[in-house]
N, C-alpha and C positions, 0 to 999 in steps of 0.2 A: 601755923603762921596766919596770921589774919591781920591786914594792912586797911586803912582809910584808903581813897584815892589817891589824896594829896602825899602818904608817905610812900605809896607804889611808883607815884611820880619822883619819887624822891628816888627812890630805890634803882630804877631803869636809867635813871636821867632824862625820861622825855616830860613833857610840858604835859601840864594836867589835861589840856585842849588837846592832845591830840592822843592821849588817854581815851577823851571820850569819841572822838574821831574814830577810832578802832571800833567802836563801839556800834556807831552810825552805820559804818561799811562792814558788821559782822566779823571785823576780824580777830578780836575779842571776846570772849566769852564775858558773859553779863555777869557781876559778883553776886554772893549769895546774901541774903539780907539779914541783917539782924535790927528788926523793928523796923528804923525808916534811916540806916546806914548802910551803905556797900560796903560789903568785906572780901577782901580781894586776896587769896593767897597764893602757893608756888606752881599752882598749874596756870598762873595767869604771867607772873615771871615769866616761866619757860613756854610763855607763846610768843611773850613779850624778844627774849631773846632769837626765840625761831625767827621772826620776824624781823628782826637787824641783820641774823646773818643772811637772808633772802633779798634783803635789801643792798647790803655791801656787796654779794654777789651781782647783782645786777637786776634781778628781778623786782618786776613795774607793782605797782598794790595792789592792778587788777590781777598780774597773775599771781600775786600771793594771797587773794583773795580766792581765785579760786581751788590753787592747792591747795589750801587749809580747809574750804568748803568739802573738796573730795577728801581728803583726811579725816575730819569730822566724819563723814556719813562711812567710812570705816575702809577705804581702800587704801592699801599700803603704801606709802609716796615711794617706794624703791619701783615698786609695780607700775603705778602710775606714772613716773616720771624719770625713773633710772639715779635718785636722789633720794639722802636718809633726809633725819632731824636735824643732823650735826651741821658741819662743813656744807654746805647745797652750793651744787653748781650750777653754771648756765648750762652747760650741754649739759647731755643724759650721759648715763652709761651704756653701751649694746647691750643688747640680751638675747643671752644663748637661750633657743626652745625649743622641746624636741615636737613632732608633728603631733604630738597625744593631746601636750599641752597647748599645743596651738586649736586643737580642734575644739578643746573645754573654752576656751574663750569664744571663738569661734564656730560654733558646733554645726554652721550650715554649711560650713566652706569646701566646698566641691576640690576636684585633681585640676580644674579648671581655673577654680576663683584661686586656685595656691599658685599658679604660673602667673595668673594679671596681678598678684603681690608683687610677686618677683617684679615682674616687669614693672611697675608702678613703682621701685622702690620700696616698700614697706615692708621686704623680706628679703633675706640674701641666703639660698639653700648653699649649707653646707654637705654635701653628702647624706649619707645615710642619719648623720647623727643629729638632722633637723634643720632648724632656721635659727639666723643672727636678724636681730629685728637690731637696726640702729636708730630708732624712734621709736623706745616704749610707749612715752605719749602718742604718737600716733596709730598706733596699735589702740591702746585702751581708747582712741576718739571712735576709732573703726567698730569694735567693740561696742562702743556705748552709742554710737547710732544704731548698729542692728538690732539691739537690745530695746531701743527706745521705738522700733519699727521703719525704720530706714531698710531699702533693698541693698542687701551688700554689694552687687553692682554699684551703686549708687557713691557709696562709699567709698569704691577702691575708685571709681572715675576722680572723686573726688580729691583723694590722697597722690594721683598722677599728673592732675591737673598742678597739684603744690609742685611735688619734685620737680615736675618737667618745668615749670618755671623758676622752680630757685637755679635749676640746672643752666637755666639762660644768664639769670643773675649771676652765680659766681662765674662762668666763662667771663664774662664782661669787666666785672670786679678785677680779676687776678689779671687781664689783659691791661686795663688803667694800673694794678700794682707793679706788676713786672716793670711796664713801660715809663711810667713818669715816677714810680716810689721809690723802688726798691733803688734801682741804679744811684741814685744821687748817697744812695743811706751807705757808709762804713761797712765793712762783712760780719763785724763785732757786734754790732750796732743790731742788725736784723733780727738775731733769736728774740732777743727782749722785743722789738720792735711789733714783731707775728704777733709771738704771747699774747702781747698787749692788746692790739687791733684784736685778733681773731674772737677775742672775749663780748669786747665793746661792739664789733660791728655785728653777732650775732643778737645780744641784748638790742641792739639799735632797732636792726632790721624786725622782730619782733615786733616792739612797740610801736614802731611805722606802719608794719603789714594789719595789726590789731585796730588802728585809729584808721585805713584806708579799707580795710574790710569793713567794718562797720559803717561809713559812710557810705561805700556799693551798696550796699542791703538797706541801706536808707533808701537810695537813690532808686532801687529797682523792687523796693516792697510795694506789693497793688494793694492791699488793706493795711487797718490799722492791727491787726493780729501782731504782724512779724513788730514792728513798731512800736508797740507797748510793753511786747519781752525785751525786746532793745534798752528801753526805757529801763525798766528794771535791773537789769545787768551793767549797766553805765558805772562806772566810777563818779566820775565829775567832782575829782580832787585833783589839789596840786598840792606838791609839801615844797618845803623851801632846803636849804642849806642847816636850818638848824633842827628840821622835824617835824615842823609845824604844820598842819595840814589843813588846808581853807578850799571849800566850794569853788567851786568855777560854771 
């Protein structure tokens, strides 16, 4: 299969502009060239596809940017994020691991750093037969700062810091649901109602925490180091209703 731009755009149904949009923000692999045409064929399709369903899920471009960035560089998105190619969700899946395999990711982690998991959240011992991680992603973040030279300390304070406040936020949340939501809604009404919310205000809360994190680390970087990697990682797109993706 070897497509022009214009019949790939044809092909996806998205707008030739935001074809190359993909392109700007890496989410695209570049076509391969014949003379001085781009030839685009079905491994560009089936990014193209990954990419709608990631999006109809509810996932923002920065984070489908940077799943496909970790996918590209060869980690398994099940692994990574508790999500295949196909269907992708917003939540993860748990994942069962016995302490072996915990250690092979992990290989420094003490009897000591396994209890501040527990305690932190990012590990629920099941008995003998290991750990239920219900945040693969935050396992492979934990992961991938030690690896990158971060003190595992450093880490798990980090990952307790998250818990212990989303633990604020949802008490808060389901106080305002119970009290002014739920009561007024039919008993019928509620399943769908959960379903619905518990999808969108997870994606929400994301996106909020992501554009509020990033301005903290503005607001409290002393050089221009942290600043410049900021820079770089920035999205700075908006896409509209129809796909189209423009600068901001």
């Amino acid at each position: 299969m070897e497509l022009t731009i214009d019949e790939l755009a044809s092909r996806v149904q998205l707008p030739v502009r935001t074809l190359r949009e993909y392109h700007t923000m890496r989410l695209l692999p570049l076509p391969e060239r014949r003379g001085r045409i781009g030839v685009y064929g079905a491994q560009h399709i089936e990014r193209l596809a990954l990419i709608g369903r990631l999006q109809r899920r509810g996932y923002s471009l920065a984070g489908i940017k940077d799943l496909l960035a970790a996918w590209d560089a060869g980690t398994d998105l099940t692994t990574l994020l508790g999500v295949d190619s196909g269907p992708a969700a917003v939540d993860e899946t748990p994942l069962r691991i016995t302490e072996a395999e915990l250690r092979d990711r992990l290989p420094a982690l003490t009897p000591a750093d396994m209890k501040r998991a527990v305690a932190a959240g990012l590990l629920m011992a099941i008995g003998e037969e290991g750990f239920v991680v219900r945040s693969p992603a935050l396992l492979a973040l934990v992961a991938d700062g030690v690896q990158a030279g971060v003190p595992l300390a450093a880490m798990l304070d980090l990952i307790a810091t998250l818990t212990g406040g989303l633990g604020v936020l949802a008490d808060e949340l389901a106080g305002q649901i119970v009290a002014q939501i739920a009561t007024p809604l039919e008993a019928e009404q509620l399943p769908g109602v959960l379903r619905r919310w518990r999808v969108l205000l997870m994606q929400g809360a994301a996106s909020i925490l992501a554009d509020r994190l990033g301005a903290a680390l503005l607001k409290k970087a002393d050089g221009e180091q942290l600043r410049a990697a900021m820079d770089r990682v920035r999205i700075g797109v908006v896409t509209d209703s129809a796909g189209t993706i423009r600068r901001y």
